[in-house]
C-alpha positions as CSV (number, residue, x, y, z in Angstrom):
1,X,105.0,146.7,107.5
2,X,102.9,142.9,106.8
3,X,104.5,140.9,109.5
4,X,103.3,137.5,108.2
5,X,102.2,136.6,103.8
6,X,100.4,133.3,102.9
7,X,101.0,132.1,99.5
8,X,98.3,129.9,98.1
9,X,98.6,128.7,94.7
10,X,94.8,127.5,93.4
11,X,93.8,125.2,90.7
12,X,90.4,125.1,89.6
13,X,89.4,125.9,93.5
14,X,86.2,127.6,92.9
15,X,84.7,125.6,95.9
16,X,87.3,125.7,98.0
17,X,88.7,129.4,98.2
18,X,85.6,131.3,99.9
19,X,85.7,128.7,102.9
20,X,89.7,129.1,103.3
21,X,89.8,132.6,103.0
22,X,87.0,132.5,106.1
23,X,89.0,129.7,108.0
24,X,92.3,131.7,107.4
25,X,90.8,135.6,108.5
26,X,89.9,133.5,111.8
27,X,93.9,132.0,112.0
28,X,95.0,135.7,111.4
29,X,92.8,137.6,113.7
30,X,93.5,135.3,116.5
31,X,97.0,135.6,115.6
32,X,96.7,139.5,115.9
33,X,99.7,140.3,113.3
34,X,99.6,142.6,110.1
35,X,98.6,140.2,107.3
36,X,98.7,139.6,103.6
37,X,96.6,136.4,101.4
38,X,98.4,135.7,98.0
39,X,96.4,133.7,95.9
40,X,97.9,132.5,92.8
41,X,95.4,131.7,89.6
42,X,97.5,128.9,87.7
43,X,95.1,129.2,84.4
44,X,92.1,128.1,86.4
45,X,89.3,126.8,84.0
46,X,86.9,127.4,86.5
47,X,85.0,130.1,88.3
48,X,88.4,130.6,90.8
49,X,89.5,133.6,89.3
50,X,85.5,135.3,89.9
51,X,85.1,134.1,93.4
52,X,88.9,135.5,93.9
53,X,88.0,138.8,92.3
54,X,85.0,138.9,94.4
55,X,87.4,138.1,98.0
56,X,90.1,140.8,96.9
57,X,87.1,143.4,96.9
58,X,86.0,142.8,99.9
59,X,89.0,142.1,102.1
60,X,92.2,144.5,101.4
61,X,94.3,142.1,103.0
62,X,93.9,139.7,99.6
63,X,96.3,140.0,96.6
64,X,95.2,137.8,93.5
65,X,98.0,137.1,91.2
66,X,96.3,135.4,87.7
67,X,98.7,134.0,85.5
68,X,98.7,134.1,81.6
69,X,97.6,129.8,81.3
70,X,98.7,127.0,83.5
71,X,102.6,127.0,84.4
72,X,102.3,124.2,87.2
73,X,102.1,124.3,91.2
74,X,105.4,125.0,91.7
75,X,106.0,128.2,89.4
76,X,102.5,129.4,90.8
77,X,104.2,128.6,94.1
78,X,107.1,130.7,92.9
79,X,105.1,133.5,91.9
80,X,103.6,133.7,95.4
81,X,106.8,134.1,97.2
82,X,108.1,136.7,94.3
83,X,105.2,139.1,95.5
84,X,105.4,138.4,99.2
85,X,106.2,140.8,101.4
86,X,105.8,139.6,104.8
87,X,108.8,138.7,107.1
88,X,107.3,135.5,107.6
89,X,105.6,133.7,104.1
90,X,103.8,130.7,104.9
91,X,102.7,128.4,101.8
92,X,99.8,126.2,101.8
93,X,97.6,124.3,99.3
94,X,94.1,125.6,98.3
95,X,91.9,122.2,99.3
96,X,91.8,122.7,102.5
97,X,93.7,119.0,103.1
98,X,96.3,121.8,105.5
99,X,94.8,123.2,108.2
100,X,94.9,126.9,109.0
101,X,95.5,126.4,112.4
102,X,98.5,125.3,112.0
103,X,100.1,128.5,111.2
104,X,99.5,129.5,114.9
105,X,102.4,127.1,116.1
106,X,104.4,127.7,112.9
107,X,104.5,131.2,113.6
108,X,105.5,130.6,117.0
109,X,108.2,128.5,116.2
110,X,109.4,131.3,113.9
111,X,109.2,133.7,116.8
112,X,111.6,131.6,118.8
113,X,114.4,131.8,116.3
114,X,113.7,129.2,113.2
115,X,114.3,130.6,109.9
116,X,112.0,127.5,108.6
117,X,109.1,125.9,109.9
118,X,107.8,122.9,107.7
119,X,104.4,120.7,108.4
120,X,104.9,116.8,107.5
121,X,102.1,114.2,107.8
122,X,102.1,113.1,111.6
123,X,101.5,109.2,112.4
124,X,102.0,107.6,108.6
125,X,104.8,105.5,107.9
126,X,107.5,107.3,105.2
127,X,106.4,106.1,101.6
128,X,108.3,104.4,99.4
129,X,108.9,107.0,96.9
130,X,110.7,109.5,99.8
131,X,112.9,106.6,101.1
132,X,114.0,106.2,97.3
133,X,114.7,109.9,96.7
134,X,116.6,110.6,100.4
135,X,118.8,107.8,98.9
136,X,119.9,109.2,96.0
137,X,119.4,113.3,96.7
138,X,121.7,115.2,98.7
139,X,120.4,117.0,101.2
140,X,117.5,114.4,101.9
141,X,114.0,116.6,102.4
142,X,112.0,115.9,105.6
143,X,110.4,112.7,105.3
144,X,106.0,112.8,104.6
145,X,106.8,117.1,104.5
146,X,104.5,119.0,102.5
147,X,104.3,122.2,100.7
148,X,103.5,123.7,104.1
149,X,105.7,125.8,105.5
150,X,106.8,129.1,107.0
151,X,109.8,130.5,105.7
152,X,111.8,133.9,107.0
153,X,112.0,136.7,105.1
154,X,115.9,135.7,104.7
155,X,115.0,132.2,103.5
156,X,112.5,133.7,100.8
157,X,115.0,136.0,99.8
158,X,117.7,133.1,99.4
159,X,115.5,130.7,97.3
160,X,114.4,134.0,95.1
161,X,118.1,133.7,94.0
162,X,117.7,130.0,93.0
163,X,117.2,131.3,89.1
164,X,116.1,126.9,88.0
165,X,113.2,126.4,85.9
166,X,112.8,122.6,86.4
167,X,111.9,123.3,89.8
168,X,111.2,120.6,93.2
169,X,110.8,123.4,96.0
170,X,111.0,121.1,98.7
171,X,114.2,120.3,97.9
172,X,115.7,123.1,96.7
173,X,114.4,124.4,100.4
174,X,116.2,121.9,102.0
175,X,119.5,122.8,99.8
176,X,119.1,126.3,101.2
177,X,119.9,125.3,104.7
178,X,119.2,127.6,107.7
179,X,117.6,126.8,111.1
180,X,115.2,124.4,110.4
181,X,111.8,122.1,112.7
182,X,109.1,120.6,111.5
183,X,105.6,120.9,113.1
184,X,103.1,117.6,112.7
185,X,100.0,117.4,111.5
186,X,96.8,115.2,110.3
187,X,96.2,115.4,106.2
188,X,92.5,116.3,106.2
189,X,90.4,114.9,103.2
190,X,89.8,117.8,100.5
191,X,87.0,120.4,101.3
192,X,85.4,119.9,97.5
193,X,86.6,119.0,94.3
194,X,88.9,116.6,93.0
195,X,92.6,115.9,93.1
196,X,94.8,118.2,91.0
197,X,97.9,116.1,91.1
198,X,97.2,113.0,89.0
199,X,99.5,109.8,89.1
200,X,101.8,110.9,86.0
201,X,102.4,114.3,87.2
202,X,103.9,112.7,90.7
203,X,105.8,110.3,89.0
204,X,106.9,113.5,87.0
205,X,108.3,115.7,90.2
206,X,109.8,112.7,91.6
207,X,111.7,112.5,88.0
208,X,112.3,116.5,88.6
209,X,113.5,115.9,92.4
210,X,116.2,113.4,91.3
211,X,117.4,114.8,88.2
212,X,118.0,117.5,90.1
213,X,119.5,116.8,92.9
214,X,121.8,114.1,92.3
215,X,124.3,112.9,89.8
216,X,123.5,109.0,90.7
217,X,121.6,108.1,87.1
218,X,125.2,109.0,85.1
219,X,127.0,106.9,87.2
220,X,124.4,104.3,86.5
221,X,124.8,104.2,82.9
222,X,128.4,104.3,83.7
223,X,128.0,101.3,85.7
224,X,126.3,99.4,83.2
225,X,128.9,100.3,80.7
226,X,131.4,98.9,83.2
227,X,129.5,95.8,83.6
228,X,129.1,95.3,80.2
229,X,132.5,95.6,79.6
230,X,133.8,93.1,82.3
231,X,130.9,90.3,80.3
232,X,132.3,91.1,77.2
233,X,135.8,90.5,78.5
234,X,135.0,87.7,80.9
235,X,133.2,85.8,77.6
236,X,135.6,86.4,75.3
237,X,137.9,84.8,78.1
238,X,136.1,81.9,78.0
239,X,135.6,81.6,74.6
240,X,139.7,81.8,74.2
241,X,140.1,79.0,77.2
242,X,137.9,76.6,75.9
243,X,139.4,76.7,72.3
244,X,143.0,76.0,73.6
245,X,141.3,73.3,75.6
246,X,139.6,71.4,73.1
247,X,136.7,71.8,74.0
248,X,133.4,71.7,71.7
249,X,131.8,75.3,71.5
250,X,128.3,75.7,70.1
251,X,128.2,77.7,67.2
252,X,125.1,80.1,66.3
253,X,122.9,82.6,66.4
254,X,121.9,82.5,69.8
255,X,124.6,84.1,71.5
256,X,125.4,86.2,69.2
257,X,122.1,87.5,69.2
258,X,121.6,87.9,73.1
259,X,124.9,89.7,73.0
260,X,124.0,92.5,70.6
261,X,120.2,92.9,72.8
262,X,122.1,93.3,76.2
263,X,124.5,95.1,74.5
264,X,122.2,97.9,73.0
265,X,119.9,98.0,75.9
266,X,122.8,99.3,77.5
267,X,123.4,101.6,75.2
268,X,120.1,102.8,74.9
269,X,119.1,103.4,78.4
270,X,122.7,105.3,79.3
271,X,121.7,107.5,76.0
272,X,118.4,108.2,77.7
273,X,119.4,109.0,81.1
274,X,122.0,111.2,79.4
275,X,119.4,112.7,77.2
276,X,117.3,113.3,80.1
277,X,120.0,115.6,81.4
278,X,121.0,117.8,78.3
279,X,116.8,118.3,78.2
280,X,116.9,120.3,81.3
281,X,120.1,121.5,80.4
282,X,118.2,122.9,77.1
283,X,115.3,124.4,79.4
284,X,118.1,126.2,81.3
285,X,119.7,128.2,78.8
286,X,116.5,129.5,77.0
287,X,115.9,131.5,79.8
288,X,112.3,132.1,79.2
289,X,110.5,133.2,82.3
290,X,109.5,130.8,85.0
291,X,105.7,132.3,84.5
292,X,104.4,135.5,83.2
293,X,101.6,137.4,84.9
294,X,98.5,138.3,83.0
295,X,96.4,140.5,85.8
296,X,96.9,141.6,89.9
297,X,94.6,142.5,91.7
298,X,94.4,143.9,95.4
299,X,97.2,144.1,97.3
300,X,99.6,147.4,97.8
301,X,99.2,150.1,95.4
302,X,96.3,147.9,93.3
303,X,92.7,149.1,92.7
C-alpha cells in the first residue's frame, strides 16, 4: 500500500526535474514511508518529457503522466491527483520555489489528525489581489497559500467528485471543508528557467476564482441598472420641477448625448458580465474531458 503520492505538474522543466527528483528521494527516505512521484507532462516543448523518461527508468517509485498538448496547471494538477494512490497526496510546483522539506512537517501534521495541510508564504504581507477575492468568494482561501499542500486520501477523493472544468483548486479545496492548518514557509527563487505563469494568465485565474465562486458581478450589473434607473427618475424629476417653475432649461445635445453614453455603458458592461457567465456555462455542458492522456509511464502495472 503507497502511504504518501506527490503530484508535480511540469512545464517546460527540463532543468529543474533531475535536481527535485534528487531533493525529494532525500525528503522521502528520511521520511521512511512507501512512496510514489507523479509527474505530470502538460505538453512540454522541451526536453521534460526525456529527462522524465529517463527518472521513471531508473527509480520505480516515479510515474510520468504526459498529456496529449498543454491543458493548463490546474487540469495537469488534476490529472495528478486522478492517478494518486497514496493516503496522503501532496502537490507541489516543479521549480523548486517549494521546498521538499517541507513535506516532513506536512506529513506530520497529517499524522496528528488534519485531513489538509496547506503551505502559505510565511512573513509577506497578503497581496492585494487575495484581499479582493476573500471579499467577494465564499469560503475565503488561506491568505499568500500556494499550490502546496497535503491532502487525505478522503479530501482527494471528495474534490475527484468536483466534475468543473473552469477550475481554481485552491478554492474549490477550501469549498471542500474538512480539518484544515497551514504550515509556513520561505518562497525560494526558481532553481532554472523562467516563470511559467505570465501576468495575463494570473489575471486570468483570478477572473476563474471569482466567477466561480461568487454571484457578486450579477448583482453588480444589477446595481448599476438600479442606479441608472433612480438618475433617469431623479432627472426626469427635475426636468418636470423646473418646467412648472418657470425656470429656463437649456436645450441641446449635450445631455442628451451624455445620457444615452452612461446609459449604454451600463448596458454593455451588465451584458458582458452576464456573458461572461453563460461562457462557462457553455464550457460546462460540452462535457469534453478536463485533459486526455497521450502516454504513462512507470508506476503500478507500467513497463
Amino acid at each position: 500500500m503507497i502511504r504518501l503520492s506527490v503530484v508535480i505538474p511540469c512545464y517546460n522543466e527540463a532543468e529543474n526535474v533531475t535536481e527535485l527528483h534528487r531533493q525529494l528521494s532525500e525528503t522521502l527516505e528520511d521520511l521512511k514511508l512507501t512512496a510514489e512521484l507523479v509527474f505530470v507532462d502538460d505538453g512540454s516543448g522541451d526536453a521534460t518529457l526525456d529527462r522524465l523518461r529517463a527518472l521513471a527508468g531508473e527509480d520505480k517509485r516515479v510515474q510520468v503522466l504526459s498529456l496529449s498538448r498543454n491543458f493548463g496547471h490546474q487540469a495537469a494538477l488534476s490529472a495528478g491527483l486522478d492517478h494518486a494512490c497514496g493516503q496522503a497526496v501532496v502537490v507541489m510546483d516543479a521549480d523548486l520555489q517549494h521546498p521538499p522539506e517541507l513535506i516532513k512537517t506536512m506529513v506530520e501534521q497529517w499524522e496528528r489528525g488534519f485531513d489538509l495541510v496547506y503551505a502559505y508564504r510565511e512573513g509577506v504581507r497578503p497581496r492585494l489581489g487575495y484581499r479582493v477575492l476573500n471579499r467577494l468568494m465564499r469560503p475565503p482561501i488561506p491568505a499568500e497559500s500556494a499550490d502546496f499542500r497535503l491532502m487525505d486520501r478522503k479530501v482527494v477523493d471528495a474534490f475527484r467528485q468536483m466534475p468543473e472544468r473552469t477550475r481554481f483548486i485552491r478554492g474549490m479545496v477550501s469549498w471542500l471543508g474538512f480539518r484544515q492548518t497551514g504550515v509556513g514557509y520561505h518562497d525560494r527563487a526558481r532553481h532554472a528557467g523562467q516563470r511559467a505563469y505570465t501576468v495575463r494568465q494570473t489575471a486570468r485565474m483570478a477572473l476563474h476564482a471569482l466567477l466561480s465562486f461568487s454571484v457578486i458581478p450579477l448583482r453588480l450589473a444589477s446595481l448599476l441598472g438600479l442606479v441608472t434607473l433612480l438618475a433617469g427618475l431623479f432627472y426626469a424629476g427635475y426636468i418636470l420641477y423646473a418646467r412648472l417653475a418657470g425656470w429656463p432649461i437649456e436645450r441641446g445635445w449635450t445631455g442628451l448625448m451624455l445620457t444615452v453614453l452612461i446609459l449604454g455603458g451600463v448596458q454593455l458592461v451588465s451584458l458582458g458580465i452576464i456573458a461572461e457567465y453563460i461562457g462557462r456555462i457553455l464550457e460546462e455542458v460540452k462535457h469534453r474531458p478536463l485533459y486526455v492522456v497521450r502516454e504513462r509511464i512507470g508506476g503500478p502495472g507500467q513497463s
